[in-house]
C-alpha positions in Angstrom: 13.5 -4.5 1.0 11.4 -2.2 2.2 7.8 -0.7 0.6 6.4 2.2 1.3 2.9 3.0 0.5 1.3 6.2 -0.5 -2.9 7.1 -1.3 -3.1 9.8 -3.7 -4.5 12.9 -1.1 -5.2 15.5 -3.8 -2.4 17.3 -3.1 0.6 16.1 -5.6 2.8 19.2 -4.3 2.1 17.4 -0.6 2.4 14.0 -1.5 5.9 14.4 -3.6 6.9 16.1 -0.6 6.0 13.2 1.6 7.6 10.7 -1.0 11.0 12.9 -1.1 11.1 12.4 2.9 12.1 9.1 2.6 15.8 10.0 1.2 18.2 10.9 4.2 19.0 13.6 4.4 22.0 15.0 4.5 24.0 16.5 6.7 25.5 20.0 6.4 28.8 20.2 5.3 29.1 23.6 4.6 31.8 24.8 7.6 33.9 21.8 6.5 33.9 22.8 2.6 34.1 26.5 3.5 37.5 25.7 5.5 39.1 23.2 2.6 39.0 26.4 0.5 40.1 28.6 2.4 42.7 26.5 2.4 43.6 25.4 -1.1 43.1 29.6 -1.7 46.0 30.3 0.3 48.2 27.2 0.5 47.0 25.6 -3.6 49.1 22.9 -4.6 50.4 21.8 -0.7 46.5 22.1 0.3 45.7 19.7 -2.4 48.1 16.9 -1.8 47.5 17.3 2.1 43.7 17.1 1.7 44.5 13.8 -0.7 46.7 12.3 2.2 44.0 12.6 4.5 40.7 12.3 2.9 41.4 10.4 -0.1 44.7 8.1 0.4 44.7 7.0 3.9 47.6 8.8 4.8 49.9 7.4 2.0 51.7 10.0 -0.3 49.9 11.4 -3.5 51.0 11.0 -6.9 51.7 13.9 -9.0 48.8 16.2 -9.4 48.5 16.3 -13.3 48.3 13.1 -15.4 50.8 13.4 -17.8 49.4 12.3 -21.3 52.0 9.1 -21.7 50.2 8.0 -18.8 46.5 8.3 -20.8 48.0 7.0 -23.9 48.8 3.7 -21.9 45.5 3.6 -20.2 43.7 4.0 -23.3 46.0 1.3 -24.7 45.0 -1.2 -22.1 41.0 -0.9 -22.4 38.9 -3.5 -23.1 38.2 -3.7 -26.3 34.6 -4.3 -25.2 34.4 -1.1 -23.1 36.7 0.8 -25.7 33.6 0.2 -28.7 30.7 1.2 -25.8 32.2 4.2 -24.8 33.0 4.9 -28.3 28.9 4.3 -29.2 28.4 6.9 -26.1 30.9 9.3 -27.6 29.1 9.5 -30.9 25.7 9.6 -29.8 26.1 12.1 -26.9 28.3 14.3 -29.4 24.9 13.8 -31.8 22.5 15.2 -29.1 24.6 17.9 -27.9 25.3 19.2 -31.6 21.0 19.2 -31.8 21.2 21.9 -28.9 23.5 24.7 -30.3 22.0 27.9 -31.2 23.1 29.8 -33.8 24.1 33.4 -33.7 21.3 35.9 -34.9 21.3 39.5 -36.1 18.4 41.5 -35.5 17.2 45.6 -36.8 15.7 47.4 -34.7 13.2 50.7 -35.9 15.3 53.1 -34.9 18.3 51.5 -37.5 20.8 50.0 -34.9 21.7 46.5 -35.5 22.0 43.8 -32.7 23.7 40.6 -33.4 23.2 38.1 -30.3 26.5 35.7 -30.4 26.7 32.7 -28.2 30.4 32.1 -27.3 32.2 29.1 -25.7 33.7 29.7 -22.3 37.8 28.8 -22.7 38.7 26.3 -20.0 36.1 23.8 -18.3 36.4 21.3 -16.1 34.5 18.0 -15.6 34.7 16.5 -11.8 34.8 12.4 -12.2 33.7 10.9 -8.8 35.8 7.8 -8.2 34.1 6.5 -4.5 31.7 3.9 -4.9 33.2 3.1 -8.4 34.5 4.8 -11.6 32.8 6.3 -13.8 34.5 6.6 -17.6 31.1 7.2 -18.6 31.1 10.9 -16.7 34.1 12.0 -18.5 32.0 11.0 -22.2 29.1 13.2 -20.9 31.2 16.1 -20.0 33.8 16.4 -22.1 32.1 15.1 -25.6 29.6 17.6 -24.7 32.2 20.2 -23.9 34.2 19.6 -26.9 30.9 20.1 -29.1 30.2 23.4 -27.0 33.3 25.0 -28.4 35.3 25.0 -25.4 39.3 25.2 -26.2 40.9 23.7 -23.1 38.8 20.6 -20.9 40.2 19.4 -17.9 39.2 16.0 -15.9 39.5 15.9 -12.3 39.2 12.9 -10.7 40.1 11.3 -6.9 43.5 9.8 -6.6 44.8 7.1 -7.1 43.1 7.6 -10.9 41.4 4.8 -12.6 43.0 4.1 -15.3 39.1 3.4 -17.0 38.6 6.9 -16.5 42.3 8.0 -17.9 41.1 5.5 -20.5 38.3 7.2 -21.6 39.9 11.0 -20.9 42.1 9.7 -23.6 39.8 8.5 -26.2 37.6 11.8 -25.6 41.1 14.5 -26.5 40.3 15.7 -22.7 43.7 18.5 -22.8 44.5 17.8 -18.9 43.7 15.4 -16.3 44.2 16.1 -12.8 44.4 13.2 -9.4 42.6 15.6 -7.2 39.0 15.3 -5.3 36.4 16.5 -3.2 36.2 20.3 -1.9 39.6 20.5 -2.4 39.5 20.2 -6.5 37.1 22.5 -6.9 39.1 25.1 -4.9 41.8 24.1 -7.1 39.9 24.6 -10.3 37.6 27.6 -9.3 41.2 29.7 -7.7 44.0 28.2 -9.5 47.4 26.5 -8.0 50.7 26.4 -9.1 49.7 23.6 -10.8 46.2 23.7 -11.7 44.8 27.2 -13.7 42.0 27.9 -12.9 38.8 27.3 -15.3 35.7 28.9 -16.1 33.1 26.3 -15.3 33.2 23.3 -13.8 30.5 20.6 -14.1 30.2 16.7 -12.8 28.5 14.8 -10.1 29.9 13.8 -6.3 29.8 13.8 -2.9 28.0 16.4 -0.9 31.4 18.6 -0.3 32.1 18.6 -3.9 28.2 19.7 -4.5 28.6 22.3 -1.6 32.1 23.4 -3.1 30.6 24.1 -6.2 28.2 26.1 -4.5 30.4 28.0 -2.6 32.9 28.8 -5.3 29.7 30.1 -7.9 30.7 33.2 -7.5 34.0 32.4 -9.2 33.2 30.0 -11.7 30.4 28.6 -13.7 28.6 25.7 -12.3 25.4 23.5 -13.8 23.9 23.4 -10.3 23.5 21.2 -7.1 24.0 17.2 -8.3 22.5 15.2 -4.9 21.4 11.9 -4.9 19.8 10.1 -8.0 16.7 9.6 -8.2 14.0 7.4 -10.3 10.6 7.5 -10.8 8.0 5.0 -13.3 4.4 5.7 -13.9 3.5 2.3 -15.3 0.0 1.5 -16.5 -1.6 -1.6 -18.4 0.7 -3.5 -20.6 4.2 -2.3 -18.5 6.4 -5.4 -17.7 6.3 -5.9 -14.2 9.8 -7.8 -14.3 11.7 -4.9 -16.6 9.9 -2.1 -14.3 11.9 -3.8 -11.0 15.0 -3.9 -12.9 15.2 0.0 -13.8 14.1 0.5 -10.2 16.8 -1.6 -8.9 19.5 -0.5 -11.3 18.8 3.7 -10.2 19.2 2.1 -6.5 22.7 1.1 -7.0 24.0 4.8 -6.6 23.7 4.3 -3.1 21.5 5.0 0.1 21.1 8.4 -0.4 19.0 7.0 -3.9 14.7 7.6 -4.1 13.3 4.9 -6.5 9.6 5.6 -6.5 6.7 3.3 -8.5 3.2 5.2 -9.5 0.6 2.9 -10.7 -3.1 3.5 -11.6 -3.6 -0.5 -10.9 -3.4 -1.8 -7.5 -2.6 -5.6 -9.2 0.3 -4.2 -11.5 1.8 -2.0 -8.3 1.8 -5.3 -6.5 3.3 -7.5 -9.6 6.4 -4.9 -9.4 6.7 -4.7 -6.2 7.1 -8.7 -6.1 8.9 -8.6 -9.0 11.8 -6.0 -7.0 11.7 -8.2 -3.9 12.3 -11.7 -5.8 15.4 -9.4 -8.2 17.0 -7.6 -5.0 17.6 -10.9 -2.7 19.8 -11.7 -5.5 21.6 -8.3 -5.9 24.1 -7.5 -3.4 24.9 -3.9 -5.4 21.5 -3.0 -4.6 21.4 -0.1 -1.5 18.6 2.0 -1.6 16.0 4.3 0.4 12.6 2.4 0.6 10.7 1.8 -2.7 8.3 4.4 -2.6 4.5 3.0 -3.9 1.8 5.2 -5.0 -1.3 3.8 -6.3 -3.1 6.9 -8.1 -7.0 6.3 -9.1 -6.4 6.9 -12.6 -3.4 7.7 -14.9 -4.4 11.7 -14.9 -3.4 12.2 -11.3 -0.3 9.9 -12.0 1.3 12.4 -13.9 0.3 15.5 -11.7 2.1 13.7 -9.0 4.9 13.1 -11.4 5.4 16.8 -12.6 5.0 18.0 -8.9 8.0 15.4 -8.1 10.1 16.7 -10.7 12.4 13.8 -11.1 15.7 12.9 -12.3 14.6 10.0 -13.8 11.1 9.6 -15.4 9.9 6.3 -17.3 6.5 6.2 -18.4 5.3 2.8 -19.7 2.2 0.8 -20.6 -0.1 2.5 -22.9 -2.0 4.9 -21.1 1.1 6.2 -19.4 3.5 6.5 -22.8 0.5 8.5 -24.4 1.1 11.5 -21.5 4.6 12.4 -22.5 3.1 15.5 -23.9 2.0 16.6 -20.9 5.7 15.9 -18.9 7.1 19.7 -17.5 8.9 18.8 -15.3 12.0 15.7 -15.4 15.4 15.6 -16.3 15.2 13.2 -18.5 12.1 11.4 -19.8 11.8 7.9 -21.3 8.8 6.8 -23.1 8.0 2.6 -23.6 9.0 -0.7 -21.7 12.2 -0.5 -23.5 13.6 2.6 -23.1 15.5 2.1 -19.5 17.7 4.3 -17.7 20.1 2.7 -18.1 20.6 3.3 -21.4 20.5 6.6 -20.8 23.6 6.6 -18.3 25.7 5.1 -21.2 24.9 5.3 -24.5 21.7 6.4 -25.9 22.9 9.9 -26.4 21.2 12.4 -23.7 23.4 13.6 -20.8 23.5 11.1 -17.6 24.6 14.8 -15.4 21.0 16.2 -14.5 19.0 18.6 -11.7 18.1 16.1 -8.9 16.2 16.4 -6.0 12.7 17.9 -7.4 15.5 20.9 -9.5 14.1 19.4 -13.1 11.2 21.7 -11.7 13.8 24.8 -12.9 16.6 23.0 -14.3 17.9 21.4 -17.2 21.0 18.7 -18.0 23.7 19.3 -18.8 24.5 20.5 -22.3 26.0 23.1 -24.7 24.3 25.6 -23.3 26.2 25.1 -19.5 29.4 25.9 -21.3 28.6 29.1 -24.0 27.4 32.2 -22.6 25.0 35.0 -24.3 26.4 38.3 -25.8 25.1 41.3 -27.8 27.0 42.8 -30.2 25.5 46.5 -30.5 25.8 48.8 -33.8 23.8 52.2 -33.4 25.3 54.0 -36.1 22.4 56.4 -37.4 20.3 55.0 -34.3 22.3 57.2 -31.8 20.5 60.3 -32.2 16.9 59.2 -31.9 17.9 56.6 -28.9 19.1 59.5 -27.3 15.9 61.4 -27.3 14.1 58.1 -25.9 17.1 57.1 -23.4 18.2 61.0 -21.7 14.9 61.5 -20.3 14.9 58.2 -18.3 18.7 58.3 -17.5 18.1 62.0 -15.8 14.5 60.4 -13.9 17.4 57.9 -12.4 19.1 60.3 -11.1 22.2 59.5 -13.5 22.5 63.4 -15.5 25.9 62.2 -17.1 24.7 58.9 -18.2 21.9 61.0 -20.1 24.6 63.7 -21.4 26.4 60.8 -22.6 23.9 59.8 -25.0 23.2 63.4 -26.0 26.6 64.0 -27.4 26.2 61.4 -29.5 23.6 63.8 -31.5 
């Protein structure tokens, strides 16, 4: 395993920067995505099983597109009972959070007498993309469609790589997803964002994956909603006195079996605990085969202060503060996507069952960004009552209207008098 170490430079814009350098990066995929949909746009259901012969299934010849529910019914059937009562802990707690998060409609009066009620309103169809490379992930579909389901939204669709795994039709099952779809990368997204003869289209469409599906989201915005740009995962603990050196490696380790493309990154204000980690790590990952990741990233920060700058200027997925001096910070956090406070609150956790979303902005986005929630599938609308208002709105709104160069727009209101 490889360390890397970093002295604080009084720059914590610069030096997140620097640290962020050490992920590959990626290369661009964008004339590769932007061909896929052409293609699924013009050709739908004959691009998508084409696409899944030769980028998914080795040339061998796709199942049927849709999952038909007898088929989810057995999955679910079939569960471990072990992994049936987690995901059912996950379901209850993420449907918990999500519910915290809804905003309730308001009505407002306004001076002039006109009445503005703002409604939030679920979108009707969503979709949640389930990656299925590396491994499966039944624990995506809980976050997506248990919050989806508490959102409001009418119809949720799964999409996941063929062949499906049936822990993942397992849990679509348990969670009352409406349709599940064998279909991956760019070419699902096409599917979901234009609609095929077998697949209608959706109005949002959330979930982690590969760099094409990220890019296809992208590229299909304009079309449908997305909750943003899901790269590589990333992980970063500010550990001070009193943080267990062992239980530190292991959350480090555990964020770096998402892959290569993973930053795992260690701030310290205590050159002796960094090194205790660090040793810690090395000792944990000769024993862990699952364990693939970027170079540990070490910063040893004179005092817990500039820890934390550093942290909010690296915005990260992840963020674990522990030992005393660090946990008493959280107030000052801005900027992380999620953030867990005390030795045992591990990320872990957080990817299964302790109730906040596992789908969040990576990449330095918690800077702007939020997870996912409610909020990704309702949209904003004002319900406007003038009434009485009319007249005097008029006087206010004409003159401006006619200053824009728009005379019938200000006529419009005036007739209204």
């Amino acid at each position: 395993m490889r360390v890397e170490r970093f002295a604080p430079e009084g720059d914590p814009e610069r030096l997140a920067t620097r640290v962020r350098a050490l992920a590959p990066a990626g290369d661009s995929v964008a004339e590769g995505v932007r061909a896929i949909l052409r293609r699924v746009r013009a050709e739908g259901d004959a691009a998508v099983a084409e696409l899944a012969r030769e980028h998914d299934l080795r040339g061998a010849e796709p199942p049927p597109l849709r999952v038909e529910s007898h088929e989810l019914d057995a999955a679910a059937a079939e569960l471990r009972s072990d992994i049936r009562a987690g995901l059912e802990v996950a379901m209850a707690n993420v449907a918990a959070v999500a519910g915290a998060s809804l905003g309730d409609d308001s009505e407002i009066v306004l001076p002039q007498g006109q009445r503005v009620l703002v409604r939030e309103i679920p979108v009707r169809r969503a979709a949640i993309y389930v990656p299925g490379g590396r491994a499966p992930y039944p624990s995506t579909v809980v976050m997506g469609a248990v919050t989806a389901r508490v959102a409001g939204v009418e119809e949720i669709v799964v999409c996941t790589p063929p062949p499906a795994s049936p822990a993942i039709l397992a849990a679509a099952a348990l969670c009352g997803v409406d349709e599940v779809y064998r279909m991956g990368g760019a070419q699902a997204v096409g599917a979901l964002a234009f609609g095929t003869e077998t697949v209608p289209r959706v109005d949002v469409i959330v979930g982690p994956g590969s760099l094409w599906v990220q890019e296809a989201k992208v590229q299909c915005s304009a079309q449908v909603g997305i909750e943003g740009f899901m790269g590589p995962s990333d992980l970063l603990v500010v550990a001070a006195e009193g943080a267990d050196p062992r239980l530190a490696a292991f959350d480090l380790l555990g964020q770096a079996e998402h892959g290569a493309g993973s930053l795992v990154v260690l701030v310290a204000d205590d050159a002796a605990l960094a090194d205790a980690v660090v040793a810690a790590a090395e000792e944990l990952a000769a024993e862990r085969p699952s364990v693939d990741f970027a170079p540990l990233a070490v910063v040893l920060a004179s005092h817990m202060d500039e820890a934390i700058a550093f942290a909010n200027a690296f915005a990260p997925e992840h963020l674990q503060l522990v030992g005393e001096r660090a946990e008493h910070r959280a107030g000052a956090i801005r900027a992380a996507g999620t953030l867990l406070v005390g030795s045992a609150s591990g990320t872990a956790f957080t990817d299964y069952v302790a109730g906040s979303n596992h789908v969040l902005p990576t990449g330095g986005a918690a800077r702007f960004a939020s997870g996912l929630s409610p909020r990704n599938f309702r949209r904003r609308m004002s319900e406007v009552h003038l009434g009485g208002a009319a007249a005097s709105l008029a006087r206010a709104g004409a003159p401006i209207a006619r200053a824009e160069g728009f005379a019938v727009h200000a006529e419009s209101m005036e007739a209204r008098r």
